[in-house]
N, C-alpha and C positions, 0 to 999 in steps of 0.2 A: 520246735522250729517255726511255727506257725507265730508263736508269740516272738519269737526273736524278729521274724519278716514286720510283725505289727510296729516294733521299737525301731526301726529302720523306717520304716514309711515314716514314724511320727517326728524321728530326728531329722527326714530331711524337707517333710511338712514345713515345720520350724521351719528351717532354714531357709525355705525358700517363700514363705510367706508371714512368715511370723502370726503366723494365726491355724486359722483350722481351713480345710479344702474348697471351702467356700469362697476363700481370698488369694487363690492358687495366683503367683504371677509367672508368666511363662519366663523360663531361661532360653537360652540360646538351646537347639535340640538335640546336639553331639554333645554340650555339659550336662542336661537334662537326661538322654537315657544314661547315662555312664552313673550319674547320682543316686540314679532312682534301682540300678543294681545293685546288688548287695558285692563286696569285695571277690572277685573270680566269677561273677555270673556273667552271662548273658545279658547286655544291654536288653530293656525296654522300649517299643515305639509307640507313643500315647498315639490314640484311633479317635478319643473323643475327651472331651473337656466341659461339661456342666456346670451349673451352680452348684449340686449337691455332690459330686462325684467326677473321678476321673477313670477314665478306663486306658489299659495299657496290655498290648503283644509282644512275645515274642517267639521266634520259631522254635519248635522243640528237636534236638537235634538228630536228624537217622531219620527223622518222617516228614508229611506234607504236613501237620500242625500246628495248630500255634496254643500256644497257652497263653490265659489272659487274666488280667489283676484289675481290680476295682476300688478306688479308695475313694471313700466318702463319709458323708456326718447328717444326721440328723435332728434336729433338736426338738423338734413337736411330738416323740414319742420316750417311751423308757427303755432303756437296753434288756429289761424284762420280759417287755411285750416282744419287742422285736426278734430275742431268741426264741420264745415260747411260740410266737407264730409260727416259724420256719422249723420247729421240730413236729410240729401239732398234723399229723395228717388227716386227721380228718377234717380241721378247718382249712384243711389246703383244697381239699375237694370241694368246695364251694367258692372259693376265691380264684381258685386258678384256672378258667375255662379250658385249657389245655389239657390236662390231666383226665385218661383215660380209668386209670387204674392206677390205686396206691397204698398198697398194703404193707402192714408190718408183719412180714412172714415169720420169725423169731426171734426173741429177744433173752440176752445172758440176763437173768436177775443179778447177779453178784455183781457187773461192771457196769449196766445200762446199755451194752453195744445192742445194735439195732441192726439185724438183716432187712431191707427195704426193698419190694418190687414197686416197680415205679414206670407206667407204661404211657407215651405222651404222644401228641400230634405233632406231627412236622409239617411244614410248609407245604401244601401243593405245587409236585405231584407225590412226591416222598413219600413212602411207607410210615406209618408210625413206627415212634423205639419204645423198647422196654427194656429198663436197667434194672440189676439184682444188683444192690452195693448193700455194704455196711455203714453205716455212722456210729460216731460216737461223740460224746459231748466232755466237755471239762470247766467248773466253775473256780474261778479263782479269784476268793476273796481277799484274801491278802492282798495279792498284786491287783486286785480289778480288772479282771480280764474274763471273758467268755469267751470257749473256743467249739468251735462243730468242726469236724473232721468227714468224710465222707470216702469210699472205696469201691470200687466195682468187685464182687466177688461171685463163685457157682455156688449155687445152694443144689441141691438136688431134689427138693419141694416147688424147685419153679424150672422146669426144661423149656428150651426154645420155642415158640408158638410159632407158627408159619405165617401166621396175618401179621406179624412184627418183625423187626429188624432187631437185632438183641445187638445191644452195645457193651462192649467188654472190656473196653478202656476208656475211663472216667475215675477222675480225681477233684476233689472241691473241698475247699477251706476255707474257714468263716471266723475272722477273729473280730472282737466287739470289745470296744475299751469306752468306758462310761466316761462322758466329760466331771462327773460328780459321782452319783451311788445310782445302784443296779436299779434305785425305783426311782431317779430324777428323770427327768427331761435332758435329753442331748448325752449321744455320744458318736465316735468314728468307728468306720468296719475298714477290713481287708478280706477283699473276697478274692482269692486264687483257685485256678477253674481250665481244667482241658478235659475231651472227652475226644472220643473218636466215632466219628456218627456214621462212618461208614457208607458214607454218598458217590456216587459218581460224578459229582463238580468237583470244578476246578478249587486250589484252595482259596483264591480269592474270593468265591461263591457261597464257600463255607464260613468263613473270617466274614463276610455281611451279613450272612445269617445270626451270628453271636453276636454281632456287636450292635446290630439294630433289636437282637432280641432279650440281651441282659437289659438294658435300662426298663424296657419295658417290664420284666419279671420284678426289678427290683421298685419300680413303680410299685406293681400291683401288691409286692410283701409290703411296703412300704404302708399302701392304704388299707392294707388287712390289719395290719396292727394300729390302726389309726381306729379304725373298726370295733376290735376289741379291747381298746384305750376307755373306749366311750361306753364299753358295756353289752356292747349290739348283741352280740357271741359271746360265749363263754368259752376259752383257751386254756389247757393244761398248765398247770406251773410248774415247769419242769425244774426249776430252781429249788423248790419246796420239797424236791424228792427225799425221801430216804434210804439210807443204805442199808441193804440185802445183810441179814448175819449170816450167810450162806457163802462155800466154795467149792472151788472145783464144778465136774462135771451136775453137782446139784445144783446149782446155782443156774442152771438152762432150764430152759423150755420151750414147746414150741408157744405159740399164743393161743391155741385152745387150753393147755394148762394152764396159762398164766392167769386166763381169765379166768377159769374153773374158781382156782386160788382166792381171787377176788371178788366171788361172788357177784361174776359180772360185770361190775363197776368200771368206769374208767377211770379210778385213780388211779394217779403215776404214781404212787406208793413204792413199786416195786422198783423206780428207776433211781440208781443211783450215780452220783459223777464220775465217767471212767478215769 
C-alpha cells in the first residue's frame, strides 16, 4: 500500500510540475486536494510548501486528528545513508536532542521486525511520551523502492512508567524511491504519519505542534545523514543485511540473546528484509 501511495504522489508530481517537488506549481486548492487523494479517499489540505518538501493534512475520521503526508526529495545525500540513519538508533541518540530513551527491546531474527521503545520530550508544559511500536523494513531492488513501516504495539517487557505519557495510537510510513541506484545522490520520500499524543489542547494546538515540528525533525535526519555521507559516524547498513536460515518461534529473541549470538558486536547480520 505504501508503495502504491509513493506511485500516486509520483504521477501526480509529474503532473503538476513535470519535475521533482522542488518545482512544485501550485493548482487551484479544491483541484489540488482532490488530485493529491488517491481515488475514494479523503481530500488533503497542504499546511506548508518548501523548497525541499511539501506537507499535507487530513482529519482522521470519528477523532479530533489529523494525519499528515510529506513529500519531498533530496539530492546531496544516498537513499542508503538516508534509510540507514532512520533505522540506526543509536546514531539517533546523538543527533536527535529530543530522544530520552530509545531502545530495541526485541527483535524477530527471521523477518527483521523491530519492537522499539521510544521515550521523547514534548513541548513545555507537556509530560514526556514513550512509544512501544514495531517497525519493519522492505528493500526492493527490482522496483527501487525502500519502505519502513512503523506500529504502536504492548510488549509486556515495557509497562507504563508514571513520569511518561504512553502513546498508543501511532502509525508512520516512510517510502524512498532513488532518483538513480541505492548508492547515488538524489531521491523522493513519502512520509505518512498520525499518532495520538493524548494532550489537552485543542486540535488546532496539536496540528502546530506537528507541522512546525516535522520539518524540523526531518531537517535534523536530513543533516545526520549528511554527517555520516562524510564519514563523521559510522551508521549500520541495513541494506547489507542478511537473511536469518531460521523459522518460527526460533527465529525470536529478545536482544540480550541476539547479542549473546553475536559475540557482542553490533552487526546487522542478523537483520533481514521483512
Amino acid at each position: 500500500r505504501s508503495a502504491q501511495e509513493m506511485k500516486h504522489m509520483e504521477n501526480i508530481s509529474s503532473l503538476l510540475q513535470g519535475g521533482s517537488p522542488g518545482g512544485y506549481q501550485r493548482l487551484d486548492p479544491k483541484l489540488e486536494r482532490e488530485a493529491i487523494a488517491a481515488p475514494g479517499e479523503q481530500p488533503w489540505e497542504m499546511i506548508m510548501d518548501k523548497k525541499h518538501f511539501k506537507l499535507w493534512r487530513r482529519p482522521i475520521e470519528g477523532t479530533h486528528l489529523y494525519q499528515y503526508r510529506v513529500f519531498g526529495s533530496y539530492t546531496d545525500v544516498t537513499p542508503r545513508q538516508f534509510f540507514n540513519v532512520q533505522l540506526d538508533t543509536e546514531y539517533r541518540k546523538k543527533w536527535d536532542s529530543l530522544v530520552i530513551k530509545l531502545d530495541v527491546i526485541e527483535r524477530d531474527l527471521a523477518t527483521g521486525s523491530e519492537v522499539i521503545h521510544w521515550v521523547t520530550h514534548f513541548p513545555y508544559p507537556m509530560y514526556s511520551r514513550d512509544y512501544v511500536y514495531v517497525r519493519r523494513y522492505s528493500v526492493d531492488k527490482e522496483n527501487n523502492l525502500m519502505v519502513l513501516v512503523s506500529r504502536a504495539v504492548e510488549h509486556p517487557s515495557v509497562p507504563e512508567d508514571p513520569e511518561y505519557v504512553r502513546v498508543r495510537t501511532y502509525e508512520s510510513q516512510m517510502v524512498i524511491r532513488p532518483h538513480k541506484t541505492f548508492d547515488e545522490n538524489g531521491f523522493d520520500y513519502l512520509l505518512t504519519y498520525s499518532d495520538n499524543p493524548q494532550t489537552v489542547f485543542p486540535r488546532y494546538c496539536v496540528s502546530w505542534m506537528v507541522s512546525s515540528g516535522m520539518p524540523d525533525f526531518l531537517e535534523k535526519l536530513h543533516m545526520a545523514a549528511l554527517k555520516a555521507k562524510k564519514m563523521e559516524i559510522e551508521v549500520r547498513d541495513y541494506m547489507s543485511a542478511k537473511p536469518i536460515e531460521s523459522g518460527g518461534s526460533e527465529g525470536k529473541a529478545s536482544m540480550a540473546a541476539a547479542e549473546h549470538k553475536s559475540d557482542g558486536t553490533c552487526s546487522p547480520a542478523q537483520l533481514e528484509y521483512a
